[in-house]
C-alpha positions as CSV (number, residue, x, y, z in Angstrom):
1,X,-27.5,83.0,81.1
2,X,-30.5,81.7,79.3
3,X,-32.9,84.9,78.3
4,X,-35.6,82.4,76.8
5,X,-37.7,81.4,79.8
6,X,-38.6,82.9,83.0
7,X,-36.8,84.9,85.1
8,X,-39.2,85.5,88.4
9,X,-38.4,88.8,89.7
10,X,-38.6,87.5,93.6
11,X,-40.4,89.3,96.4
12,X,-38.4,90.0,100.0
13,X,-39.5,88.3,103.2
14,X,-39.0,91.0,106.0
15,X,-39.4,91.2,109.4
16,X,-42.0,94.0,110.6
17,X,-39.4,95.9,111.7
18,X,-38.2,96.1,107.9
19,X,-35.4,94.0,107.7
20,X,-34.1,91.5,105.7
21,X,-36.1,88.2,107.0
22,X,-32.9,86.0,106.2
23,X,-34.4,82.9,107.5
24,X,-37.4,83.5,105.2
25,X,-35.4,84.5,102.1
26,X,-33.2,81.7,102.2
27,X,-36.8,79.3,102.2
28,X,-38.5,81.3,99.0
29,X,-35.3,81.3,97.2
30,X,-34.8,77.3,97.8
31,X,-38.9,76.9,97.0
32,X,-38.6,79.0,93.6
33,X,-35.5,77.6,92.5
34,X,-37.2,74.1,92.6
35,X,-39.8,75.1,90.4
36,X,-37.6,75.2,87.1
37,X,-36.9,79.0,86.2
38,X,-33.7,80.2,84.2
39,X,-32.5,82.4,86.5
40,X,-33.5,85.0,89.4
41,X,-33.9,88.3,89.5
42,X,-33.3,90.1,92.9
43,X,-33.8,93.6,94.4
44,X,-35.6,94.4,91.7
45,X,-39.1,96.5,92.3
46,X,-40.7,93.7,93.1
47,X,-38.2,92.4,95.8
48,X,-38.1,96.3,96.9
49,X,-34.9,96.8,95.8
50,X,-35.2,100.8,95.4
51,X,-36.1,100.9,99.0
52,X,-32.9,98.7,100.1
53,X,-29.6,100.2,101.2
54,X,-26.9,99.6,98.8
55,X,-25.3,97.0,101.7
56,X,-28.4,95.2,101.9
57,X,-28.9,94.6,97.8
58,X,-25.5,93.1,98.6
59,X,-26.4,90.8,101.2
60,X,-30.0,89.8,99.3
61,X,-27.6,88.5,96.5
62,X,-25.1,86.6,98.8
63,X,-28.1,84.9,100.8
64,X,-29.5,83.8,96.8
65,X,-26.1,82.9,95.3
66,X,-26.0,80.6,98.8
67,X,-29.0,78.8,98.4
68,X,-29.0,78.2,94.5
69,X,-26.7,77.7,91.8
70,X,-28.8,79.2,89.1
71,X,-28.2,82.7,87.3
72,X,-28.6,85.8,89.7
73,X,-29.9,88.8,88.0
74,X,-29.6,92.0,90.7
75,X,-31.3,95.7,90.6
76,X,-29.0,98.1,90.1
77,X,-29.1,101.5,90.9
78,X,-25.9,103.3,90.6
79,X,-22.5,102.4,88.5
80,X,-20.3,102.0,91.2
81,X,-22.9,99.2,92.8
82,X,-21.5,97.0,89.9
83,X,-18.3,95.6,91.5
84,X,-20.4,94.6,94.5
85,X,-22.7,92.6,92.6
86,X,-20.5,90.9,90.6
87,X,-17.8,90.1,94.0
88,X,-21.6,88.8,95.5
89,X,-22.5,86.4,92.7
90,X,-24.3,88.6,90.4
91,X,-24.0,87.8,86.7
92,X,-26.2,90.5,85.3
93,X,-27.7,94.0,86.3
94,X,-31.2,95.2,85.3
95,X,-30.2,98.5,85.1
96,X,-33.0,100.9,86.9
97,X,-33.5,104.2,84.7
98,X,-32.2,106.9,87.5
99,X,-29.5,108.5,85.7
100,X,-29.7,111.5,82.8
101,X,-27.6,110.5,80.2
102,X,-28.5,107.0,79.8
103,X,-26.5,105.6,77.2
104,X,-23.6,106.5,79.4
105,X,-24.7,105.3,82.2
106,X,-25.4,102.0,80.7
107,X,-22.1,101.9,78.8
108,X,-20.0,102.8,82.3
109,X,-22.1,99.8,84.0
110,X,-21.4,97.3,80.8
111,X,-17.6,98.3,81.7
112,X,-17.2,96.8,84.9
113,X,-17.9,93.0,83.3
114,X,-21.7,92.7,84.1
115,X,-24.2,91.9,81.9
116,X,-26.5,94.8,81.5
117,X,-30.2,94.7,81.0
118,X,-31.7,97.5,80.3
119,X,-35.1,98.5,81.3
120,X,-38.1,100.3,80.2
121,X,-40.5,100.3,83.1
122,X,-44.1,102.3,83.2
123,X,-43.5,105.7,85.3
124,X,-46.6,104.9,87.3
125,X,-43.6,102.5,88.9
126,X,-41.1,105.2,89.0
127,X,-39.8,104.2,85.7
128,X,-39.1,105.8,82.5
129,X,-40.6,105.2,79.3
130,X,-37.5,105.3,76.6
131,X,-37.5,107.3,73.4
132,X,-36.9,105.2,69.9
133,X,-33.1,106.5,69.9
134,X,-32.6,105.9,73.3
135,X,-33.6,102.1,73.0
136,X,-31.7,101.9,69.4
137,X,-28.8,103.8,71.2
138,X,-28.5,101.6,75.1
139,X,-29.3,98.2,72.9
140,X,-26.3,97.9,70.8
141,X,-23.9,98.9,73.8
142,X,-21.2,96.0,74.1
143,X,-21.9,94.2,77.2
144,X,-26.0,95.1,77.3
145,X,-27.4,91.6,77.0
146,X,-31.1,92.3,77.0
147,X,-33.5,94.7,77.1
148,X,-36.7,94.2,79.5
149,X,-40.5,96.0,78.9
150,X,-42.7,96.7,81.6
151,X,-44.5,99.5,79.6
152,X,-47.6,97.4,80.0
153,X,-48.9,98.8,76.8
154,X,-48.7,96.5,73.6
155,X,-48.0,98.9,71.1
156,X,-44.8,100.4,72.6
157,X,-43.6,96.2,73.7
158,X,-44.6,95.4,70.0
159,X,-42.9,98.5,69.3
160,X,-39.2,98.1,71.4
161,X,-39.1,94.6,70.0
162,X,-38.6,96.2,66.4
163,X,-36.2,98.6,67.5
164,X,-34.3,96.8,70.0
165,X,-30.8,95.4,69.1
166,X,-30.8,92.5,71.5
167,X,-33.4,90.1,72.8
168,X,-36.4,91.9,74.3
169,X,-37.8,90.2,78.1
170,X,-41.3,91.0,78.8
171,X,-42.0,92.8,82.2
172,X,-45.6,92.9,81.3
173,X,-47.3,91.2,83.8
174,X,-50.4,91.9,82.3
175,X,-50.0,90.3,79.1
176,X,-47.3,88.0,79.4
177,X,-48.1,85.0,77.4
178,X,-49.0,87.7,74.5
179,X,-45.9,89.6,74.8
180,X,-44.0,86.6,73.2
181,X,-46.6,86.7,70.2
182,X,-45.2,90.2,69.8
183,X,-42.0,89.0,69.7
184,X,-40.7,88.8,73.3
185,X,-37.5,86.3,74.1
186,X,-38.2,85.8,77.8
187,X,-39.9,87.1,80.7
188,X,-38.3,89.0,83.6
189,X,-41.8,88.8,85.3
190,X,-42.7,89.9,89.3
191,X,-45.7,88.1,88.8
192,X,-42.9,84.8,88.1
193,X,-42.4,85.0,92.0
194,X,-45.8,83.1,92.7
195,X,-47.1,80.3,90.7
196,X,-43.8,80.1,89.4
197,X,-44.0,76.5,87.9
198,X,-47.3,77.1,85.6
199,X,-45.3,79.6,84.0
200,X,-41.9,78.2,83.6
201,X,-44.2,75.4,81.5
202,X,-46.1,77.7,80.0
203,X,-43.5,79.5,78.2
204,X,-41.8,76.2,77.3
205,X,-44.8,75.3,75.7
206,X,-44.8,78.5,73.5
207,X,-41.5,77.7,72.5
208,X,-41.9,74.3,71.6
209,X,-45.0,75.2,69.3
210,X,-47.8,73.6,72.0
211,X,-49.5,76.8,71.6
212,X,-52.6,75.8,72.4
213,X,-51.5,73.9,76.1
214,X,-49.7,77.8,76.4
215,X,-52.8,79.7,75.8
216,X,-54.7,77.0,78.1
217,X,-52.4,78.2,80.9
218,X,-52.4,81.8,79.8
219,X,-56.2,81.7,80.5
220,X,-55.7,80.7,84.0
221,X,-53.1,82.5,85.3
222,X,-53.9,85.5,84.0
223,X,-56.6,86.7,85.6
224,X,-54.3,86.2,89.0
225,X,-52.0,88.6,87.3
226,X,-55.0,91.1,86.9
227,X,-55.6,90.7,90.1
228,X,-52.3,91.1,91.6
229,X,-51.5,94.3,89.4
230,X,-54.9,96.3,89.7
231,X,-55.1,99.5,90.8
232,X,-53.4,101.1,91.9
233,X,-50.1,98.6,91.0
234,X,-48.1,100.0,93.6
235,X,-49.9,97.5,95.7
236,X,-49.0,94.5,93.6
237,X,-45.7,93.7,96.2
238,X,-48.0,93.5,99.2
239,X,-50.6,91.3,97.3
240,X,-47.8,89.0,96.2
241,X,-46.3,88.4,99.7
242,X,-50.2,88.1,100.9
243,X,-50.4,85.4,98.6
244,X,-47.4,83.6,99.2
245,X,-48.4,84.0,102.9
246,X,-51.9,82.1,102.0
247,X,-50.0,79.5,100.2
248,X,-47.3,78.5,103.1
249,X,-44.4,80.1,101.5
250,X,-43.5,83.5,103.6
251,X,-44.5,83.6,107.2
252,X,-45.5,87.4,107.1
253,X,-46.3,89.8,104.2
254,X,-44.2,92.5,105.9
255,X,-43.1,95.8,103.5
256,X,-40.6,98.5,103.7
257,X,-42.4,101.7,104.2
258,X,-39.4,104.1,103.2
259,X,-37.3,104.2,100.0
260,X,-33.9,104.6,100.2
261,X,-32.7,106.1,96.7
């Protein structure tokens, strides 16, 4: 799986009695994977994945693997959810920081054959912000592929792309096109699940040394990410699907209202 471009982290249509919208998940999925990215990433927080059952995160994958043939990249939330992702078409995990001892946790998950991508997500999300011996420690695991940053602060994504073993994918949706001048390999982005095309030739640009045509595009998109991800950024899912409702895309901006952890 390419980690160099973008890997949209897709919303979930729903119904508003908070089920899967099938129908509707089957139409982003076909309308995203048109617009060039290098993979997708599924019940991750942006497609609501910790408020999924584990049955459902299976079935999300199953619908994607149908309707595309690029990489799938699933949230994962618990070790023993590996071998359901990988019978479903998953070919990597982003590994969701729940457990205590997380270099264990990431090593038993690397076991079962999945690519592991660890992440480091601001707690105002749920996440967990990683100490330097914990990122040194998870990055040079056999089997973890990447690492992604969702800090959204510079210093610590400037400073996990020092420490990190293996390539570093920005989840900063408020800098993104500046997380790769800090060194960033890709982006694993839930701001990639709208205006998914800009960016997918936005970051080719960056990487083909059109810097300039990059920053151009940087300029405009970004103050939709600002936008999107103000506070308070727990909102940022309902925004998205709003938007994508605006623009044709989802029929209804539906949401889960209760997490399932």
């Amino acid at each position: 799986m390419r980690l160099d471009g973008l890997i949209p982290a897709t919303v979930l249509p729903m119904t508003a009695d908070g089920a899967i919208d099938e129908p509707g998940l089957r139409r982003y999925v076909r309308w995203i994977a048109a617009q060039g990215p290098a993979a997708l990433a599924v019940n991750a927080d942006t497609g609501e994945g910790p408020n999924l059952e584990p049955h459902e995160r299976r079935r999300v994958i199953e619908i994607t693997r149908e309707e595309t043939d690029l990489p799938v990249v699933t949230g994962l939330f618990a070790v023993d959810e590996a071998d359901d992702a990988l019978r479903a078409g998953a070919v990597a995990a982003l590994v969701f920081p729940v457990a205590d001892d997380v270099v264990e946790y990431h090593r038993a998950i690397a076991e079962r054959g999945i690519g592991v991508i660890a992440f480091q997500l601001q707690p105002a999300l749920g996440g967990v912000e990683y100490s330097r011996e914990t990122i040194e420690r998870v990055t040079a695991l056999d089997g973890v592929i990447a690492i992604k940053e969702a800090s959204f602060d510079r210093d610590r994504c400037a400073a996990t792309v020092k420490i990190s073993a293996k390539p570093v994918l920005t989840g900063n949706d408020n800098f993104i096109l500046e997380s790769f001048e800090l060194g960033c390999a890709g982006a694993l982005v839930g701001f990639g699940a709208v205006h998914t095309a800009e960016q997918v030739a936005m970051i080719a640009d960056w990487h083909r040394g059109a810097f300039e045509s990059a920053r151009a595009a940087s300029a405009r998109l970004q103050p939709i990410a600002d936008a999107l991800f103000a506070p308070p950024v727990t909102d940022y899912r309902r925004r998205m699907k709003e938007l994508l409702v605006r623009q044709g895309v989802l029929d209804a901006a539906h949401m889960r209202t209760s997490a399932a952890r």
